[in-house]
Structure formats: C-alpha cells, structure tokens
ZAMARGU-4260 file (C-alpha; in steps of 0.2 Angstrom, whole numbers, plus 5000, padded with zeros to 4 digits):
<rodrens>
0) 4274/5376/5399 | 4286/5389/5408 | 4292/5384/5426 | 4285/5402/5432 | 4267/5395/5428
5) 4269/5380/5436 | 4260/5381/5452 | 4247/5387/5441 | 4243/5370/5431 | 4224/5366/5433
10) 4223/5349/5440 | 4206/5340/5442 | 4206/5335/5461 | 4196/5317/5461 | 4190/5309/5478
15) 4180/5294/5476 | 4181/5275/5471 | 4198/5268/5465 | 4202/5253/5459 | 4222/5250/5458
20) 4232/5235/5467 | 4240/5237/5484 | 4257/5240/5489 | 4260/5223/5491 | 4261/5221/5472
25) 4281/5229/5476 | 4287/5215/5481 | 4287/5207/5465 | 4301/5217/5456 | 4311/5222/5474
30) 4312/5201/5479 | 4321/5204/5460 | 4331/5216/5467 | 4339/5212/5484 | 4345/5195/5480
35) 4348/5188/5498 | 4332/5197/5507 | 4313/5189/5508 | 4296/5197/5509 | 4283/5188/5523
40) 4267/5196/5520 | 4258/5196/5535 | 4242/5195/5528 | 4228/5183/5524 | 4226/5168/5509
45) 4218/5182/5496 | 4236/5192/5501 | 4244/5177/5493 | 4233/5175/5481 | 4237/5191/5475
50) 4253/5190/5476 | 4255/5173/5466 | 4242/5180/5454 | 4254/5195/5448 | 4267/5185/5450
55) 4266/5171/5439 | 4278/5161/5448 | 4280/5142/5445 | 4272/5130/5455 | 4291/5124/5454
60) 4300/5141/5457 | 4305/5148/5475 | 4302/5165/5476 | 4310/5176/5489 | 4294/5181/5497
65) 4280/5173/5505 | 4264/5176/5517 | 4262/5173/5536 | 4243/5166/5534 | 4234/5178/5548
70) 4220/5164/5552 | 4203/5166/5560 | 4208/5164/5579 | 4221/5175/5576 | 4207/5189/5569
75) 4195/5185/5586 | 4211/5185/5598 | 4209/5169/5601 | 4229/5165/5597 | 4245/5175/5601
80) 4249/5185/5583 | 4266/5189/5589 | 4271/5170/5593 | 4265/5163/5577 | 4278/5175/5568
85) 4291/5170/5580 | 4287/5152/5572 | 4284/5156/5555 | 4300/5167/5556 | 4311/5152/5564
90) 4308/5139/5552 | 4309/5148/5536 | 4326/5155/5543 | 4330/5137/5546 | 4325/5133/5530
95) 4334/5148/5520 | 4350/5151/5528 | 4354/5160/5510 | 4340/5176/5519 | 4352/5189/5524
100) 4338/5205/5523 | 4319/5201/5531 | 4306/5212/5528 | 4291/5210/5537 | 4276/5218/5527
105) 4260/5222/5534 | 4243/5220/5526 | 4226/5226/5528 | 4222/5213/5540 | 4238/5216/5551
110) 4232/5232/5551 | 4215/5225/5557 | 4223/5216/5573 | 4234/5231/5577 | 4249/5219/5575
115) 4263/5230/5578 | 4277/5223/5564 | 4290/5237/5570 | 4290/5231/5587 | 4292/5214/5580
120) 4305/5217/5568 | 4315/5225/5582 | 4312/5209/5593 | 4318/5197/5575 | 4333/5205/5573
125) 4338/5204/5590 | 4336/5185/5590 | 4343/5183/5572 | 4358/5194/5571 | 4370/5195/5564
130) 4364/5181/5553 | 4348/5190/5548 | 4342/5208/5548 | 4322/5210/5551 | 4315/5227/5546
135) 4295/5230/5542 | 4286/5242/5533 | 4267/5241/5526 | 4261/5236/5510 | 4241/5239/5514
140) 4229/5242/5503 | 4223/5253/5519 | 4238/5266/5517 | 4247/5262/5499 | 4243/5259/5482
145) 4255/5250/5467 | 4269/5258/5470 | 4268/5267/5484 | 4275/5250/5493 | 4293/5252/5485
150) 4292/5269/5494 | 4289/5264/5512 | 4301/5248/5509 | 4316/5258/5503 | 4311/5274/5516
155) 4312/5260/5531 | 4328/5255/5523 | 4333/5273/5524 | 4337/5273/5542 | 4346/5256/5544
160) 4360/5261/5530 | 4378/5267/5535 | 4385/5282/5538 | 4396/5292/5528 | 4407/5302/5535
165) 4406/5319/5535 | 4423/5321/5526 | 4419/5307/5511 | 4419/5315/5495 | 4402/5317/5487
170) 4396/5303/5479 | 4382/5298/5469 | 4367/5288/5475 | 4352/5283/5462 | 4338/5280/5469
175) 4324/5267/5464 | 4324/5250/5458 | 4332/5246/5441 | 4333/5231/5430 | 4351/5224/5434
180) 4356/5229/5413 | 4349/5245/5415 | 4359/5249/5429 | 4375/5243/5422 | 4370/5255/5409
185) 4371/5270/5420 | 4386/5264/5430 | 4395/5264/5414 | 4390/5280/5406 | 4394/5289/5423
190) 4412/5281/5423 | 4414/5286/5405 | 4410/5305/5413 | 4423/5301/5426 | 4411/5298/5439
195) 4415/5283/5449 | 4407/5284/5466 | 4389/5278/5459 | 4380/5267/5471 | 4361/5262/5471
200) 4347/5259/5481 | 4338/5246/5485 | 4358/5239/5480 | 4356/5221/5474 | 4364/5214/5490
205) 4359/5217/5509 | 4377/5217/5515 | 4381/5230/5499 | 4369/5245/5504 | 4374/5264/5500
210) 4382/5274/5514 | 4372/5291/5516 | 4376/5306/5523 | 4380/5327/5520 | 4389/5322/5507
215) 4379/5312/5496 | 4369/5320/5480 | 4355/5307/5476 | 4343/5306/5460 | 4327/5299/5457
220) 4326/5284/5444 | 4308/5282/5449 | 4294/5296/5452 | 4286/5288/5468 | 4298/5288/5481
225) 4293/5304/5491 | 4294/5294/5508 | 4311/5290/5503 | 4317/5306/5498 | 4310/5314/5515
230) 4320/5300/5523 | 4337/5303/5513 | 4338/5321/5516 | 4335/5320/5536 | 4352/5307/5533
235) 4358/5324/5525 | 4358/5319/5507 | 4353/5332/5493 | 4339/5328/5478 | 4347/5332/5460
240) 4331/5338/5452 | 4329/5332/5437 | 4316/5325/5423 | 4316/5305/5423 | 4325/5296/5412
245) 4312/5288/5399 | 4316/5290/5384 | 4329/5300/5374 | 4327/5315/5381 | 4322/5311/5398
250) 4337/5301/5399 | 4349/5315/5391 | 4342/5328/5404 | 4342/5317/5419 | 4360/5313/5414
255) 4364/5331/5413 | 4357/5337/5430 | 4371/5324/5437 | 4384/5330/5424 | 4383/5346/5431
260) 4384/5343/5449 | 4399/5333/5449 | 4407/5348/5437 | 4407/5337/5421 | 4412/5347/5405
265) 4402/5350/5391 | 4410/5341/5377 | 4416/5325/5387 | 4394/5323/5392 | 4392/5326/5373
270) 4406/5313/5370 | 4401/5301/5381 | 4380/5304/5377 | 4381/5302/5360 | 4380/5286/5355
275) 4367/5280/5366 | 4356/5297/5358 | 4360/5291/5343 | 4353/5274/5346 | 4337/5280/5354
280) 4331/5291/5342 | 4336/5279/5328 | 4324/5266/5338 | 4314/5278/5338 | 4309/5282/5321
285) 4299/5267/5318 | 4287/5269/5333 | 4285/5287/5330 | 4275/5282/5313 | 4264/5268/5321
290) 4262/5281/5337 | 4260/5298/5331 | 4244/5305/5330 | 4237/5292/5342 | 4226/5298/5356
295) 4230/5294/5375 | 4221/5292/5391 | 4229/5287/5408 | 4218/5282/5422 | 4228/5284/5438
300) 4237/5268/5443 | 4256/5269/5446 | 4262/5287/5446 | 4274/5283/5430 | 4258/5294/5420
305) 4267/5311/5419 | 4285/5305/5413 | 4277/5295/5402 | 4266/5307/5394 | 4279/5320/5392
310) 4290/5303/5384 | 4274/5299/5372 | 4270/5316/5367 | 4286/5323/5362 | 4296/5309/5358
315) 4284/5297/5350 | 4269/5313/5345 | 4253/5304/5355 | 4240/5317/5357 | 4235/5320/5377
320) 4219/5318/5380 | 4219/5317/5399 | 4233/5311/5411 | 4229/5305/5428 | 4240/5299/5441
325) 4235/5294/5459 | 4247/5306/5467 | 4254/5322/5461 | 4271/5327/5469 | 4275/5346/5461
330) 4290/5347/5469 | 4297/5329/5462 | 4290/5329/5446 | 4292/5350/5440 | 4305/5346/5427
335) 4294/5336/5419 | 4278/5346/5421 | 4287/5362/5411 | 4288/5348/5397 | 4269/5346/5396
340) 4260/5355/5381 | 4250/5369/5386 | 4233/5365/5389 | 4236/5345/5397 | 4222/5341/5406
345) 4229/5335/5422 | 4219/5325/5437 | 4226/5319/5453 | 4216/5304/5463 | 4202/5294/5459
350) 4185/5295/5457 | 4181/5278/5445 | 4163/5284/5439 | 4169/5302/5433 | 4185/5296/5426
355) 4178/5284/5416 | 4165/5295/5409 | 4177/5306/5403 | 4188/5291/5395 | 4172/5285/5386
360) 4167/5304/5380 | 4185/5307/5373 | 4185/5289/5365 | 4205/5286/5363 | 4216/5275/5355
365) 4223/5269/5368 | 4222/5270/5389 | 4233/5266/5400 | 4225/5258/5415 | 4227/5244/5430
370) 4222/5227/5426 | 4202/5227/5433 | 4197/5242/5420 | 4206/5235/5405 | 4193/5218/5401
375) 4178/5230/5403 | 4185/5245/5393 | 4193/5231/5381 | 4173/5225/5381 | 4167/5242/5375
380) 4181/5242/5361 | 4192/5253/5371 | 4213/5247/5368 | 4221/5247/5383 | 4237/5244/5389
385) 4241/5237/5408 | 4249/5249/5418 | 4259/5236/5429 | 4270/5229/5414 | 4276/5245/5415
390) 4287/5242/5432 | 4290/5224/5427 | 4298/5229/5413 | 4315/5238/5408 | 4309/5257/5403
395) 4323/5267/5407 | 4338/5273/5397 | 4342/5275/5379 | 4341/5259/5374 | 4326/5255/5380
400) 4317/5270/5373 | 4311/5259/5358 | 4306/5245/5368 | 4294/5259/5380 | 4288/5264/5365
405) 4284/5246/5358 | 4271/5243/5373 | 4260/5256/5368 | 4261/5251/5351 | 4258/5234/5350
410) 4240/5234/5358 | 4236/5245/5342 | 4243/5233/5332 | 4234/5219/5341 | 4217/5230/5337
415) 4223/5230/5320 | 4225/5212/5316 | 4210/5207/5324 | 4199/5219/5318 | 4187/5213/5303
</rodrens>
C-alpha cells in the first residue's frame, strides 16, 4: 500500500452499539507502573466491581488503587460530594504515607453529579503538598473506552512535568506504558547506539517524571495516546513518526526512525540490532507454521488492531479478513497503514449488530474481541482471543515477538485439543 494512497484507504465508518470496557480498565496496568501513586475512582460499587473483576487481585493483595463509593444521597444531593472526598482523601493518605502521585478518576456517575475532580485535585494538592501530588483525569465509560483512559491520565500528567530548558540537548522521550523488562530492553539497545538521554513516560516513579520541552524528540510505544501527543507538542516536544514496535519488524523500523534522528550510523544500528533480529525471527519460525494461513477478525476494542495485523500478517502470514479498531488516528498510525495488504478491509467504530454479521458471514479462525463477545461467539464455535490480555501482557520488542505470536496461537491449539 503506498503512502501517496493513503488518505485514500476505504474504511467502513460504524456508528451504533458498542460493547468494550471503560477507561477505568487503565488503571490496572498504570497502578503497575507508577509505583508510589494510587488511583481513587470516584465512582459507584459496580466501578469497583469492575475494577476488582479485571483485576484479579487477591482478597489479601493491596493494590495501588481504590474507589470513592458515590452513595445514594450523594446522587439526590442530599450529601456534600466534595467533603466526602476530603475524607476519603485524608485517611487513606493517613493510611499510605508511601502515596507520592494521587489521581483522582472520574466515572460515569461523577459525571452524573457534575462533580468537578479538577477543581478538587487543585484544592488536594494544596492541603497535601509537598507530601502528595493530586491530579485528576476521567475514566468514564461516557467519554472513554479501554484504553483511551491511559491517554487522558498521561495527557493530564503532560502539564504537571518539568521543564527543560531551552538549551538542554535533545533527548529522548518514549512515550506509553511499558512492562518494566521491556523497557530495560529499549534503554539498553539505545545506550548500545550511544544514545543515553532516554526517559519514559508514565516513569516508574512520581518524583522521576521526564522533563519536556523544544528540545525533546518523543515516540509512541503505544497507538492510543493522541490526547497525549497533542499535549507534548504544545510543551514543544516533536513526534518521531514511526511504525510500532510489535514484532520483528515493527521493532527494527520503530528503532530506526529514532536511529536516524539522533544521527546514528548505519552499521553500528545493524551491529547493535542484530542479535535481537536474530532472536525474533528464529522465535518466530514455529508460530509462523501453526499461524500461517489462519484467517482473522478484529472487532474493535483496544486500538492495538492495526499494529497487530500488519505484525500477524507479514510476520506470522494470517489472512485479514477484516480489522476493526474503535478509533482510527491516520496521522499516528500511517507507518503502519502503508504496511497493510492492498485490499484490507478497514472499519473504524462500532456498530455491534453489523459487525457481527459480517464476522459470522466470513467465518474465521480466530477474532480478536473484548471479553462480553467472546463466550457467545466461543458458543457459535467462533475461537476467540480476549483483546485486554493484550495490554496486560509484554508485546513489544524482539524478544517478545514469539510470545505475541503465541496468544493468537494457543486458542487454535485449545480448538484443536478439544475438538472431537
């Protein structure tokens, strides 16, 4: 598919019922992330549900987030929203003084009372500095979906991080929450290339956030982050457009945009890329033969669905039947549209009934879907495969190439051994 063409790529425009989990759902892999912060939902007893649902935390465990139960008077306005934080705030500060970071997160139902979290954030941190930071951004089923809720946490951190100065050298920023080994991965690969000033954001500690400013030249790790990106570049930071790095090739490309804007040579990248290719597409080789062939489906869930497919289809040889994604950013995600094969049926939204229409007429070998469609189409004797394992789990980089490619094999394999 050739970049001239691209604004040309026929997309099915859907509009209708959806059925994917809230951007409350972020909170389970960013509480991972930014070890001395905490999450209060403000929200209702089915917001926690859900949360300790997708979870799966331990009766036992402590998690680094929580929810701010918004009760029945507080719906009628029979009780003060706004003191009610205050306490909840007070004594689970008094009861974690390891919380460095708090993020108040909205819900559908503080949306409901009009309870103004950013207005309350600002009022927190007053009374909790310099102890505590309080910032607030809103997970709601009402404005996001999935993932959508790492974009409006990190573009409300956006504002709150340091300035560079205008002087500083350029440096590197990565932005989008990593596994802890895959960003080690990264951090030593660039090093290898001789480049050292690397940070990342969301950074694994409050007090350790990136400075931003003219200077800085940031990358994408994860496709759903345009809130974020908007917010970097008013700092004055620059987008390295690149593909995404699932994969071998993903990986090797979204590697080389950063290679070339910091003036790295030829045959040190090579050098220093070479091993890790080697180990990818040696991984590889295993998957390609249970894969190839295989026919896909992606409903629209998580915005991973055009990376991936470009990763299952030219590096693993799945068939495309039709790839879906809830929201389709051309600008972000060119570099990975030009790698498409000509012809890929492309829809953006959600319109449930239609969509799965279609999946049945096409009858795939697998479909990549959000947990509430999988039973039913797993019912049919549809395989399926869960779209939120695939931002619990490590997907990017070389070495993890194999282990991508595993999750789309092993509910084949399942098939396989249980069928009759």
């Amino acid at each position: 598919m050739s970049g001239d063409k691209l604004t040309d790529i026929p997309v099915i425009r859907e509009r209708g019922q959806n059925s994917m989990f809230c951007g409350l759902t972020g909170i389970i892999w960013l509480h991972r992330k930014i070890q001395d912060a905490f999450f209060l939902i403000v929200g209702s007893r089915t917001c926690a549900h859900l949360m300790q649902s997708a979870a799966g935390v331990m009766i036992f465990a402590e998690p680094r987030f929580g929810t701010a139960i918004i009760e029945e008077r507080d719906l009628a306005g029979l009780a003060d929203a706004n003191e009610e934080l205050d306490r909840v705030v007070a004594r689970l500060l008094e009861r974690r003084p390891d919380i460095r970071m708090l993020f108040l997160v909205g819900s559908c139902p503080s949306e409901v009372i009009k309870l103004d979290l950013e207005k309350a954030a600002s009022r927190l941190s007053r009374q909790h500095q310099p102890q505590v930071r309080v910032l607030s951004y809103s997970g709601s089923g009402l404005e996001t979906s999935f993932t959508q809720g790492e974009d409006t946490c990190l573009a409300a951190l956006v504002p709150e991080l340091p300035q560079a100065p205008a002087d500083s050298a350029p440096d590197l920023l990565v932005v989008g929450t990593l596994a802890d080994v895959v960003e080690d991965q990264f951090m030593r690969l660039f090093n290898e290339m001789g480049i050292t000033r690397v940070q990342f954001l969301p950074a694994r500690n409050s007090r350790e956030m990136p400075a931003v400013g003219p200077n800085t030249r940031y990358i994408l790790a994860q496709p759903f982050l345009a809130d974020t990106a908007r917010c970097l570049e008013k700092r004055g930071a620059t987008r390295i457009a690149a593909p995404f790095p699932l994969g071998e090739e993903g990986t090797t490309r979204w590697l080389k945009a950063v290679a070339d804007t910091f003036g790295v040579a030829g045959d040190l990248f090579d050098r220093v890329t070479a091993p890790g290719i080697e180990r990818a597409r040696r991984g590889m080789v295993r998957m390609r033969e249970q894969l190839a062939g295989k026919r896909l489906f992606m409903l629209p869930d998580s915005q991973l669905e055009i990376p991936l497919a470009r990763f299952l289809h030219r590096e693993a040889g799945m068939e495309l039947l039709e790839i879906g994604t809830p929201h389709l950013h051309r600008q972000h995600l060119a570099e990975e549209l030009t790698l498409l094969p000509e012809g890929t049926t492309l829809s953006e939204g959600q319109h449930l009934d239609k969509q799965l229409d279609r999946c049945r007429a096409a009858r795939p070998d697998v479909v990549v879907c959000g947990l509430g469609l999988a039973n039913p189409l797993e019912a049919e004797g549809i395989t399926t495969k869960w779209s939120i394992e695939l931002v619990f789990t490590p997907i990017q980089g070389y070495d993890q190439a194999a282990d991508l490619a595993e999750l789309f094999a092993r509910p084949l394999l399942r098939k396989a051994k249980l069928r009759v």
